[in-house]
N, C-alpha and C positions, 0 to 999 in steps of 0.2 A: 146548294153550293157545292162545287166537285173538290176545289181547291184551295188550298194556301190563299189566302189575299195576297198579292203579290205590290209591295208598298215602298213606293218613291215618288218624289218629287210633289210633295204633299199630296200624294192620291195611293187607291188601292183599284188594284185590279184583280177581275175574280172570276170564276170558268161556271158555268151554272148546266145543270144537267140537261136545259131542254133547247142546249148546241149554241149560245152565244155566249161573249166575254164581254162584261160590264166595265169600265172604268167611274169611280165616284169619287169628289174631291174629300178633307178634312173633313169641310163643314156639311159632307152628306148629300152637296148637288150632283146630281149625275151626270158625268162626262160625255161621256160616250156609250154605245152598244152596238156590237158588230156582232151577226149573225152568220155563223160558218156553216149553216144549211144542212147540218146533221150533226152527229151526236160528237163529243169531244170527249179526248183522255182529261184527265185530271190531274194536268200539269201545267201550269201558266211562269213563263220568266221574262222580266225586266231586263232588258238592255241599258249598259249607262244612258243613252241618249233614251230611253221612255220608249224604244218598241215594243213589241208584246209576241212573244212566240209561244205556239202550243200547234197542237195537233187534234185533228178528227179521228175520228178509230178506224177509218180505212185506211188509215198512215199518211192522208195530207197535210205534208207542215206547211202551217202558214203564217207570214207576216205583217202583223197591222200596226202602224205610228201611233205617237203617241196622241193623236185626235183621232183614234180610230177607224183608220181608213187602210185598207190591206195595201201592202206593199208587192209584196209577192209570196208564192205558194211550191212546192215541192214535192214528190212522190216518195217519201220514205220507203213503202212497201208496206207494213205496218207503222201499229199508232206507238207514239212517245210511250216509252215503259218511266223514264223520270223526265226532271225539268232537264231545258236545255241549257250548256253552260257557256257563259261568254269569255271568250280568251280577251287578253290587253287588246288585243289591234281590232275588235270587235268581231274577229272569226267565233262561228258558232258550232263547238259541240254535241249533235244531237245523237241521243240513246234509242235504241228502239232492240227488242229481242233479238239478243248474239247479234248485234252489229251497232257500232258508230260511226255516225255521218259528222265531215268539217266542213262547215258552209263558209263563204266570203260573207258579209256581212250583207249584201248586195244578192246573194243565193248562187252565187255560183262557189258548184262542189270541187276542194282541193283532196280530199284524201275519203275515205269507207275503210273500217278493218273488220273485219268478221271477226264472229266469236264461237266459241264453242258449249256454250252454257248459259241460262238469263245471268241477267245480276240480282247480286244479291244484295250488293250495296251501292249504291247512285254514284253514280260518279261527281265529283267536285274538282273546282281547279285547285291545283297545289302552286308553288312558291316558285315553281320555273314557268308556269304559266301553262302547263300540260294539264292533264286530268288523271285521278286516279280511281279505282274503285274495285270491287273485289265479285265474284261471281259466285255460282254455287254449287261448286264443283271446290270451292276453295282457297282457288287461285286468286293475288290481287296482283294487279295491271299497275301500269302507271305508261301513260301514251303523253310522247310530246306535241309541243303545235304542229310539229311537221308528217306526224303518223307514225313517230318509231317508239315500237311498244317494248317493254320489258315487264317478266310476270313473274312471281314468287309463289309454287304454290307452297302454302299452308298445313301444319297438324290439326289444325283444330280450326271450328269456321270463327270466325271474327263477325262482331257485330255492329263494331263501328270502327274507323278508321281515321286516320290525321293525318297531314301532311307536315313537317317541320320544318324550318328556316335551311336548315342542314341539309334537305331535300331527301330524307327520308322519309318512310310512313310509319307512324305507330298502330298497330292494330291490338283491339280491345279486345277479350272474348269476353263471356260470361259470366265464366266464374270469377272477372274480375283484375285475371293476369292481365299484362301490357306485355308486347314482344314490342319491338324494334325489326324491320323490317328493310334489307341494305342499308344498316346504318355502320359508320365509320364506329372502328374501335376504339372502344374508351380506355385513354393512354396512362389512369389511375388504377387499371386493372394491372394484378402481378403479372408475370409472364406465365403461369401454368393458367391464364385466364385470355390467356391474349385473341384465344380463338371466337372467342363470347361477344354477344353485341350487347349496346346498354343496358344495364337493367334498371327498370323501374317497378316500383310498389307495386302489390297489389290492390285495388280496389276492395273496401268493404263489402259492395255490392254490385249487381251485372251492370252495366252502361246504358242507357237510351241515347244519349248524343255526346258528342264532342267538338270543341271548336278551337281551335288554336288562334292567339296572335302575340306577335311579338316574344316568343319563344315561351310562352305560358301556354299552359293549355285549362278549359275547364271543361268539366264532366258532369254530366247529369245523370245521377242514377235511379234505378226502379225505385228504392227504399227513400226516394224524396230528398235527397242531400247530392247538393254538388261541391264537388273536389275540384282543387284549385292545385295542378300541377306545375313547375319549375322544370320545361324540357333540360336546360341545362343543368340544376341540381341534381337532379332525377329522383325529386322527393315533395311529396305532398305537402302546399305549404297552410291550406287552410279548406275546415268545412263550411256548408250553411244548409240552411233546411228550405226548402225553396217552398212554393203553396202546395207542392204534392204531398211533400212530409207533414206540412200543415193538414190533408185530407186523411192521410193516413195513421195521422194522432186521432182523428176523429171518427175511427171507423171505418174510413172508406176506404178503396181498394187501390192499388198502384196503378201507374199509369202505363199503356203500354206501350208509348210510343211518346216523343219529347223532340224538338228542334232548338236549338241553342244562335243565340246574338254574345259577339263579345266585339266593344267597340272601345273609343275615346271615352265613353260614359261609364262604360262599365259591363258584365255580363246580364245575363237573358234568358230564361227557361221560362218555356212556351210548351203550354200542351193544350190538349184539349177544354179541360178542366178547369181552364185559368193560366199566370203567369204571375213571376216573379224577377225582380232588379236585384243583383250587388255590386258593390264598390268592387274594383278589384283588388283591395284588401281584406274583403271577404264582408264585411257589412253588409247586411237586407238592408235595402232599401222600402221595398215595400212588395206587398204581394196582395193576387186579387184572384179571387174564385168568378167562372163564368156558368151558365147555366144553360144548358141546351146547345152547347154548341156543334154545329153541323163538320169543323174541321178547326186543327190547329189556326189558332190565332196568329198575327203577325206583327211586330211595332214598328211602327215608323221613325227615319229621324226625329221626326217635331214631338216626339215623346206621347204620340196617338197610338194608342191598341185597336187594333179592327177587328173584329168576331163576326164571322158565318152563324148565323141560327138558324136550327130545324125548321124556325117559323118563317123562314124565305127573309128574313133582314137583315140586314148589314147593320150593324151595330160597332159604333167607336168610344172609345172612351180618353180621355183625356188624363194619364196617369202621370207625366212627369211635363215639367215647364223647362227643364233641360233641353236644351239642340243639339246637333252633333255641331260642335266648331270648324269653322273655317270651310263648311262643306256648301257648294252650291244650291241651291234649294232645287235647281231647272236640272240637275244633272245628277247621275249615281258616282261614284268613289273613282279616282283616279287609279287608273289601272296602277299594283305592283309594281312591275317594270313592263320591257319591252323585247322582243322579240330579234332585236338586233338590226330591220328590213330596211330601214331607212336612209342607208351608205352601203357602198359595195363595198364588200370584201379587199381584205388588203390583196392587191396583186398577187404573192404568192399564193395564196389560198383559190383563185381563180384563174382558170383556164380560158382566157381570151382566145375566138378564133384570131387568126391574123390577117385573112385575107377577106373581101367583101363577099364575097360568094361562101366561105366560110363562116361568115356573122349570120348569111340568111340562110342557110343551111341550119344552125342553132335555134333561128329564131320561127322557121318552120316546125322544130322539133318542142318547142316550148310552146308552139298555139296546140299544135297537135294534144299535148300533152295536158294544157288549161281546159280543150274541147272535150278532153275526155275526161275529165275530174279524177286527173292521175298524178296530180303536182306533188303530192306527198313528200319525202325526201329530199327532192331536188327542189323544196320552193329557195331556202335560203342562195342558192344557187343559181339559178335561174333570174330572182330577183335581184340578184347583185349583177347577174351579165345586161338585165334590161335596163338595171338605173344608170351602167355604165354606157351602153352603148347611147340611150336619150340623149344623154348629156353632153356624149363626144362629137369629132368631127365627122362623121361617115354621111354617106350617102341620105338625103332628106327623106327617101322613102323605107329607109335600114330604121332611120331615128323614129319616124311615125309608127310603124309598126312596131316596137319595144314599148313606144310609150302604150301604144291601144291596149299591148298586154298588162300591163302597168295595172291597168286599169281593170286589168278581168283577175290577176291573181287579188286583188282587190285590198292589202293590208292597209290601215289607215297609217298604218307608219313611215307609208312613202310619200303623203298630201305635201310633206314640209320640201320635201326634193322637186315635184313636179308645179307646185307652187314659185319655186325657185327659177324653172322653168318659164315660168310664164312670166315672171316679172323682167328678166335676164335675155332672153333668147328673144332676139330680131327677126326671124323669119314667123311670118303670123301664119301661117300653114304647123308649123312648129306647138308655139303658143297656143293656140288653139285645139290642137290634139290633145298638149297638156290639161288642160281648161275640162275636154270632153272625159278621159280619164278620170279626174275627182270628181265628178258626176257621177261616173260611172262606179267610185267604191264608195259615192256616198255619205258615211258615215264621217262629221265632223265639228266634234262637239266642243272643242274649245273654239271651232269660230277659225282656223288658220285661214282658210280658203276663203270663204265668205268675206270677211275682211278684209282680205287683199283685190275681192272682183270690189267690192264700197270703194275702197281708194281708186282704184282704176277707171270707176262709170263715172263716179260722184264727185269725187275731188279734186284727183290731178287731172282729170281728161286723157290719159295716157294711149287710152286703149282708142282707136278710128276705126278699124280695119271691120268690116262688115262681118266676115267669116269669126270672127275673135268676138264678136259683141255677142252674135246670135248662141259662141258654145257656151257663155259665160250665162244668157239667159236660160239654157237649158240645164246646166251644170246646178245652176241657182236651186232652179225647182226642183232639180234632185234634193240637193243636201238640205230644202227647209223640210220636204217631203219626209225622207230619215229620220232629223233632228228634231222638226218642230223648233217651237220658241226655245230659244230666243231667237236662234237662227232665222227663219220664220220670218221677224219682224223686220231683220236689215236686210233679209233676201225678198222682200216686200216692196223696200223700199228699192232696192235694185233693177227689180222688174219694175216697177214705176216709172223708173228711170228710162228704162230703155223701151217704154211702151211711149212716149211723147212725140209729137210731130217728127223732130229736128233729127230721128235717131233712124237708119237705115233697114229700107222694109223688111226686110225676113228677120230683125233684132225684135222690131217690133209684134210684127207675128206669132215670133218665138214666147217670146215676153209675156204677152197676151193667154197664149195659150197656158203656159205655166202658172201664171195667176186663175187664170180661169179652171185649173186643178187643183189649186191651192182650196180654191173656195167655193169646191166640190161638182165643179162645172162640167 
């Protein structure tokens, strides 16, 4: 096993060295096995909706759903140096040497930055929904969804990193100091202090991880003891001794590398070695030694441990009967926030052309710009001149064209607007682009879209129009494709629906076909 188990929605998925990615349930049935036809990095990530990204080592990223079935595939140039990270609106983050790739969810590229140095520390998403992480050369980054980077370089290298509520970064060294990194000045300092950022404790011992939530952070150290920080105190408020301290009371050796869980249940150090629970009032809950294991372990919500062994088995254990609350069983965590993409821009903030030759002059300059995976910058912009023009009165072939892009910048935060569209808007040339669009970004895991073609096939009749049935069966077989179950099942019954006598032939066609993909045909 190359990799992390990477574990949602009651399963694990895991990257194995001779080029395929296995999916296995809880109880140990095997899901799935999808073979990438040569050797793979050893990096696998979970999408909230259950896709599964990783890469070959000639740098092909590829996408497979959660029935294991590729979606689509990409040319990085080189292979993933870490896992890839998912933004709120399902945009993907991919790392690979001195450069990061922003995928739509769907694989079309909005932004690439180059770098000057590998990393030294993986990138992870922070609290504005950007990514940050540090190279090694010093410097640490912090890039937002839109591509705009800002870097700090460093005295001394950092070896682990945090993002805080406050949207600054803490970075860990060694020896155990915390700096504060663009962080706002703390207004308890005197004034011959004023120049100073926060200071926080030192660390007993060097850092293996850290995880922040809710403006705590906790720390896993080499010497086996994690510390339970108060970002806002700026003061240590409790230790414990996790299973490493337990190993290392007993003779053995520190660990030298740790991944950190801190959730509604409590915190989580994980290493090779084993893992251990606490409250986060700092109580053990419990702690367990592993044996032979081929790569850090991983827990699940449903309170299952999954272990790689040397001996080719996946191996789970059943350590708490605790759930995480209120959380979907079919889905990963609801994104943080949001990206803003979903409404245009208040008027002043937005530069409307005024005239129709001037809107397609813009709108030339926006495909141009989707075609060349150069959105960066201008997505916030771009996407508020396309939701406006959709929705306004212009020209029907101005409107189709805004929406199609709609459709290629791909954020799932615009489904509720073009969904709006199609319930709303009387011209079915209209409605039906709408329709083709959320297909085309796919991703939609609470069900908006899907739910709204059910009312429209199934229950009210609303929808007639032959062009509007067929993008709705095609649209369908996108988003179960993506999503999987649950989606899946009502997008099942959709295409059912409009595979029956009474329903107009190219619906049915359609229809047909998309089930006949569904269930692998």
């Amino acid at each position: 096993m190359l990799s992390l188990p990477s574990v949602q929605a009651q399963s694990a998925v895991v990257a194995l060295d001779g080029g395929s990615i296995r999916a296995y349930s809880t109880a140990g049935k095997s899901l799935w096995n999808y073979s990438a036809r040569g050797k793979i990095s050893p990096y696998v990530t979970r999408s909230r909706e259950g896709s599964t990204y990783f890469s070959r080592t000639n740098g092909i990223l590829i996408t497979v759903n959660r029935v294991g079935r590729e979606l689509w595939r990409r040319n990085l140039g080189s292979a993933l140096c870490a896992g890839v990270v998912t933004g709120w609106d399902g945009r993907l983050f991919a790392p690979v040497e001195k450069r990061i790739f922003c995928y739509t969810a769907s694989g079309n590229l909005l932004w690439s930055i180059r770098l000057e140095y590998p990393f030294s520390i993986a990138p992870k998403i922070d609290h504005g929904g950007g990514i940050y992480f540090a190279l090694n050369n010093n410097e640490v980054y912090r890039i937002d969804n839109f591509g705009r980077a800002n870097k700090w370089a460093l005295s001394n290298t950092p070896v682990v990193l945090v993002s805080t509520p406050q949207m600054y970064i803490l970075a860990f060294y060694k020896d155990g100091t915390i700096e504060a990194i663009n962080a706002p000045k703390d207004e308890n300092q005197s004034p011959l202090d004023k120049n100073k950022s926060p200071v926080f404790p030192k660390l007993p011992s060097a850092p293996l991880a850290a995880i922040e939530r809710n403006g705590n952070i906790a720390v896993a150290m080499n010497d086996g003891r994690v510390a339970f920080i108060s970002a806002d105190k700026k003061e240590i408020i409790w230790f414990g001794d996790s299973h490493i301290r337990e190993m290392i009371k007993a003779g053995g050796r520190p660990e030298p590398e740790a991944e950190m869980l801190f959730d509604e249940r409590g915190i989580y150090v994980l290493s090779k070695n084993g893992a251990a629970g606490f409250t986060i009032d700092g109580r053990r809950l419990w702690f367990t030694n592993l044996q032979n294991a081929a790569a850090i372990p991983a827990f699940g919500n449903d309170g299952v441990l999954y272990s790689g062994g040397k001996d080719w088995i996946l191996y789970s254990y059943k350590i708490e009967d605790r759930i995480m609350p209120g959380k979907n069983a079919l889905y990963g965590p609801i994104p943080e926030g949001n990206y803003g993409m979903g409404r245009p821009l208040v008027p002043n903030k937005l530069d409307i052309p005024f005239n129709e030759e001037e809107k397609r002059f813009k709108l030339e300059e926006i495909a141009k710009g989707i075609n060349s995976g150069i959105v960066g910058v201008n997505e916030h912009e771009w996407t508020s001149f396309l939701l406006t023009v959709s929705a306004g009165q212009d020209h029907i072939t101005l409107r189709i064209d805004a929406i199609k892009l709609l459709g290629k910048i791909g954020s799932q935060e615009t489904i509720p607007w073009l969904v709006n569209i199609f319930k709303n808007e009387k011209e079915p040339l209209i409605r039906s682009e709408a329709v083709k669009a959320i297909g085309s970004i796919g991703v939609d895991p609470q069900g908006i879209a899907i739910q709204t073609f059910l009312q429209s096939i199934v229950y009210d009749g609303s929808v007639k129009d032959d062009q509007i049935m067929t993008s709705i069966a095609s649209a369908t077989g996108a988003l179960c494709r993506f999503s999987g179950p649950p989606l899946s099942e009502t997008g099942v019954k959709i295409l059912n629906m409009l595979c029956t006598s009474d329903q107009p032939p190219p619906a049915r066609r359609q229809a047909k076909k998309e089930l006949d993909s569904l269930n692998g045909g």
